[in-house]
Every structure is written in structure tokens, then in C-alpha cells.
N, C-alpha and C positions, 0 to 999 in steps of 0.2 A: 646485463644479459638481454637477447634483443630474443623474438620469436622466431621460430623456424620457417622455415618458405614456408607457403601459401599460394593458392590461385583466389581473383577475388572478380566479383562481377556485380555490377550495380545495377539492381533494379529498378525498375519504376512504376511497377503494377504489384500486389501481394500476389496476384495467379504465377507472375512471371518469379517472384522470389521462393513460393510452392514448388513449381516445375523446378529452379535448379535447387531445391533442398535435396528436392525428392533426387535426383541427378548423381548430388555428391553423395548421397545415403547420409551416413550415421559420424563421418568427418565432416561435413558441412556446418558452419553455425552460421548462425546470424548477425549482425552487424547494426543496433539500430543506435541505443545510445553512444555506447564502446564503454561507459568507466568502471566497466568492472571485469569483460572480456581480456580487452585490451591488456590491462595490467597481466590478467591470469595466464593472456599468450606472453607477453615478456618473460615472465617468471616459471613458461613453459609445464605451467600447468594444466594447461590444453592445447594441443596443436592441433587444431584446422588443417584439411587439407585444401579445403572452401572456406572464402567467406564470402556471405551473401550480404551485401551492403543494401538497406529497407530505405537509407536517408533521402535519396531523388524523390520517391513516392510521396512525400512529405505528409504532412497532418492538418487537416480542416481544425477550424476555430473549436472549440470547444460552445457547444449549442443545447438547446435545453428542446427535447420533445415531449409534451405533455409531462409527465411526473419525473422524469427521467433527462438528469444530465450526460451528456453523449461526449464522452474523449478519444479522440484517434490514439493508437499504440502510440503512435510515434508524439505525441506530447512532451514536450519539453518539463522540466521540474517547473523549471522557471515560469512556461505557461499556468502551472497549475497556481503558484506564488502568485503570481499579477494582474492576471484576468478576472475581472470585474466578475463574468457569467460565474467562473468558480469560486470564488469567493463569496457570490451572495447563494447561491443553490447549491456547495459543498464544501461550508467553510470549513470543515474536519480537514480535509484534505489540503487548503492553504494552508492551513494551519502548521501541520503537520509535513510540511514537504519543507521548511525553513531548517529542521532539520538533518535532510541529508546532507551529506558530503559539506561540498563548501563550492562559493561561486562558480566555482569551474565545471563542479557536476553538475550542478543544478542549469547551467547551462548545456551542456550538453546530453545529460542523460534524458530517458524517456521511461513513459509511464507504462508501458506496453514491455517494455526493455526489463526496469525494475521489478516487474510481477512475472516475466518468464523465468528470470533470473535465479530468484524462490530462494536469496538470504535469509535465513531464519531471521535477521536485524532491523531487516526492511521495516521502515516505516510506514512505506505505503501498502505494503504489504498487508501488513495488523487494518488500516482504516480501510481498505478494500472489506475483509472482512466482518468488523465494527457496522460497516456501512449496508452489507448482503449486497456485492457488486455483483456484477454477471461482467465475463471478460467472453468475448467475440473472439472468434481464431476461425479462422481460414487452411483449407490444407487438400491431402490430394482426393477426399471426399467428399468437399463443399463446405459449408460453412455451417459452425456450432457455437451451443451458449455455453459457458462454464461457471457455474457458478463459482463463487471465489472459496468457498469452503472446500470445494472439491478439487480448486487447481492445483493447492499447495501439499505436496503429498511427503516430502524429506528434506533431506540438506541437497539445496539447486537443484532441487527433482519437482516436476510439478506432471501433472497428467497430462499436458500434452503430447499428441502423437506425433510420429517422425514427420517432419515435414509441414508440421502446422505453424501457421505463423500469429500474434497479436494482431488482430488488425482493430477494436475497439473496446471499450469499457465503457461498462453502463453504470451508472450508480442514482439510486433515488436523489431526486431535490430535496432539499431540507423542508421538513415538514412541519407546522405553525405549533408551536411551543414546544418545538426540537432543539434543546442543544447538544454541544458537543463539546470535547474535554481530551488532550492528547499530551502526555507528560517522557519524559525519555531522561537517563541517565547515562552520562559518559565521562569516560577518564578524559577526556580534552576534545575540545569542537573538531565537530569532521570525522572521531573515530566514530566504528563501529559500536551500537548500543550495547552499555552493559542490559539492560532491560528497556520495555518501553509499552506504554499503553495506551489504549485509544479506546473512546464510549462512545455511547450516544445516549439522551435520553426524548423520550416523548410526553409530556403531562399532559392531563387530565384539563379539563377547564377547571376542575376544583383544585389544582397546582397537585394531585397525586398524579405516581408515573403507572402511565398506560403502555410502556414498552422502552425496556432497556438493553443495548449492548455494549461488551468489553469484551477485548481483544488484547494482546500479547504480542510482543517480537523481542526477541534475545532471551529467552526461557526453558525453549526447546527446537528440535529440529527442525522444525517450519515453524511460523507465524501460526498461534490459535486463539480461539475462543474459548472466555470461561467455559466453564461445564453452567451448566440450563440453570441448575439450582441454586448456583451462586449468585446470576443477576436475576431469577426470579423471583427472591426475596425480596427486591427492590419494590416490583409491580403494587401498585397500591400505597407504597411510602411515599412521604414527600423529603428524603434523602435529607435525614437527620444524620447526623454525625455517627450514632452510635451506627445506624442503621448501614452506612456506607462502608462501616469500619469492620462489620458483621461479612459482608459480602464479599468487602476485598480481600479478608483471611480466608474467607470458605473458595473464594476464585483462585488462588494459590496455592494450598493445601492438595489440589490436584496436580499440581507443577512437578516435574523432576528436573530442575536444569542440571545439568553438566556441568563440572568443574574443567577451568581450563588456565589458562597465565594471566587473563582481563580479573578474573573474578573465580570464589570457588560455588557450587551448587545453591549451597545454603544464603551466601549476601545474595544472589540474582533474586532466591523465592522473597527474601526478605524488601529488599530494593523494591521488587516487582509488587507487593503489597502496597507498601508508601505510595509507587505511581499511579493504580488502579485506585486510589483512594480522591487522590489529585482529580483525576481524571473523571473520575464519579462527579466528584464535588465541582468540578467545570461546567461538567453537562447539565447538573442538575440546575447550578446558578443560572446560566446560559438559557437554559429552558425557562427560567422563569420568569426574566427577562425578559423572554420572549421577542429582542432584536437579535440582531448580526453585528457585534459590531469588527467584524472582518470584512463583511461588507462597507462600511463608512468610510474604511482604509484603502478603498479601490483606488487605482491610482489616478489621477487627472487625463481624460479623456478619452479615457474606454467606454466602452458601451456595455450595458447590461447582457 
């Protein structure tokens, strides 16, 4: 099955991809990574009668301003896998971007693409969140911050307004005895996650945590955050066993997943326990650690 006609126009400014959203109205979409569009137009699960192609515009380096690592929308997965800069000031994020898709997306998808997108499975999804990102969008008002808890509102539904486009993502630099911890379960590489979880933790100079986050994707209809009480239990522990095991029952115990043909309700909240436990247990090691070693794995001759 192939997609239905289409008109298509490639930009090369976000003002100019604004004006013709705003143009085609509420049939226009956007075009930035394509691997998950694209398919859904095949499969004529949404026909376009626009599409606005973001890829001319391209995407600056990924750059570090004071506290704050800076991604263009349009960021490659791959960018996020290989570069030096994200790797040492986001390695949640390398981390966690090896498992979407498989070579092909990761080459061609974007980071800007995957959070408009709003799969409750999303990987980057969950660590945007985990992380407290602010996603940048452009549109026919000017330009807004969105926090990442507020973007993800349903299934491919997020709060942005008609006509708004990605144009960056912020996310703090990894902060000193910060780690981090990102675990995922699937019936075979490449699918969609049955569950998946993403932390962070911050210690204390006495090795207890002074600030912890966990995050979810494939659990419910968007990408969430424990509930408050679950990881702040944590605050003040140094992420003993029992302690971590405490948390990730009480972070799931708020869950309703849905049953569907992957999985039924019950294995995801179960699953999703075991990852957020993993993933606890990452961030805490990691934090106490107190290296990178995602960063050590930079590749040969990038720059910081």
C-alpha cells in the first residue's frame, strides 16, 4: 500500500515551515525525521494533504550553554549516540537512544521528530522527562518553552498548537555525583517497548541522594513520571537494595497499563517494576562513581 497524493514544500527557515503549516491548516504535517510518519502515511493512517519537509533547515552541533545542553529538533538519533558533547553532559540520553529503532532510524530519525511524535514507547520520550527538558517550539505567536511534562498529553497528542513546530531542546548538563540508569524490555531488537525506564540520581557528598528522578514509557498513554512519593523515598538513602525495591513497587502501583497482543496490563506493571529497579540501581552506582563512563567511549576525534 503506498500513501495517497500529497502536495509537499521544503523549507528552510522554521518561520517559513510556520507560515505554510499555518497555510495547510489542520491536514499539513511535518516531515522532519519521516520513520514513523512515513510508515503511518503508507499504511494510510494519516493522509496529509501537506507536507512540510524541516530537513534543508538542518540542525547545529549540539552545544553546552552554561548549565544547559542545547539540541536542535532536528538532531539526528545518531547525533545523540556519537557526539562527544552528549555523551559527556547527557549521557542518559546516549545511553538510551541505542535503543530505538535499529540503524536506519537512528540515522534518520530526529530528536525534535520523536517528542512531537508523543509514542507512549518513546525512549526519549521517558529521559526528556527523567531529565526536566524544556522543548522550544516556534509557531504562528512566536516562540515558547514547554516544559517536557506538559508536552506529552495522550496517545501522539502533545500540547502543541496548530502550527507550531520543534525547533530545540534543552536539557541540564549532568551534574557532579549525577548518575544515570535506562533499562527497556522487548520481544525482539527494534520493536516497540514492552516497558521502559529511565532515572537519575544526585548524591550528597556523604554518598546519600539529594535528588531523584524516574520516568516510564510503554505503561501508559504517554510517557510519565513516578508519582513524587515513590522517588521521594529515595531522598536521604544511599539506594540499598531493599530501599530501591521499596520505591519501584510504590512507582508502579500507580500504573494502569493496558492490555494489548505485546503484553497483558499486569506483565507491563510487573516488567516495569524489575526496569525501574535496574535503573535505580544504575544511577545510584553511576552517581557514586562519580565518572562518565559514556563519555570515555567518545569516539576518536570529536570534540567535547
Amino acid at each position: 500500500m503506498a500513501s495517497v497524493d500529497f502536495d509537499y514544500v521544503a523549507v528552510s527557515s522554521y518561520q517559513e515551515a510556520v507560515e505554510a503549516l499555518a497555510r495547510g491548516g489542520e491536514e499539513a504535517k511535518v516531515l522532519a525525521g519521516g520513520q514513523s510518519l512515513v510508515p503511518m502515511m503508507n499504511l494510510r493512517l494519516v493522509r496529509p494533504e501537506l507536507l512540510v519537509d524541516l530537513n534543508p533547515i538542518g540542525a547545529a552541533p549540539p552545544s553546552v550553554n552554561g548549565s544547559t545542553l542545547v539540541l536542535g529538533g532536528l538532531t539526528r538519533h545518531r547525533t545523540l549516540l556519537e557526539t562527544a558533547t552528549v555523551r559527556r553532559h547527557c549521557p542518559l540520553l546516549a545511553e538510551a537512544v541505542r535503543y530505538v529503532g535499529n540503524a536506519r532510524v537512528r540515522n534518520r530519525g530526529t530528536l525534535g521528530g520523536s517528542l512531537a511524535h508523543a509514542d507512549p514507547t518513546s525512549e526519549l520520550g521517558a529521559c526528556a522527562l527523567a531529565l526536566g527538558a524544556e522543548i522550544v517550539v516556534q509557531g504562528p505567536s512566536g516562540s515558547r518553552t514547554i516544559p517536557a511534562h506538559e508536552l506529552f498529553v495522550s496517545y501522539l497528542t502533545t500540547s502543541l498548537m496548530p502550527a507550531e513546530v520543534v525547533t530545540d531542546v534543552r536539557v541540564p548538563v549532568k551534574a557532579r555525583h549525577e548518575g544515570w540508569g535506562f533499562a527497556e524490555m522487548v520481544r525482539r531488537t527494534s520493536d516497540l517497548a514492552i516497558a521502559a525506564a529511565a532515572a537519575t540520581v544526585v548524591l550528597e557528598e556523604d554518598g546519600t541522594a539529594r535528588h531523584v528522578t524516574l520516568s516510564f514509557a510503554g505503561v501508559a498513554e504517554r510517557v510519565v513520571s513516578a508519582e513524587d512519593d515513590a522517588v521521594r523515598s529515595l531522598v536521604g538513602s544511599t539506594g540499598d537494595d531493599r530501599a530501591l525495591g521499596s520505591a519501584a513497587a510504590g512507582a508502579v502501583a500507580a500504573l494502569s497499563p493496558s492490555s494489548d497482543v505485546h503484553a497483558s496490563g499486569e506483565y507491563r506493571r510487573r516488567v516495569a517494576a524489575v526496569l525501574a529497579r535496574r535503573a535505580l540501581r544504575s544511577a545510584f552506582d553511576r552517581a557514586a562513581e562519580g565518572t562518565s563512563d559514556a563519555a570515555d567511549g567518545a569516539a576518536d576525534g570529536e570534540e567535547a
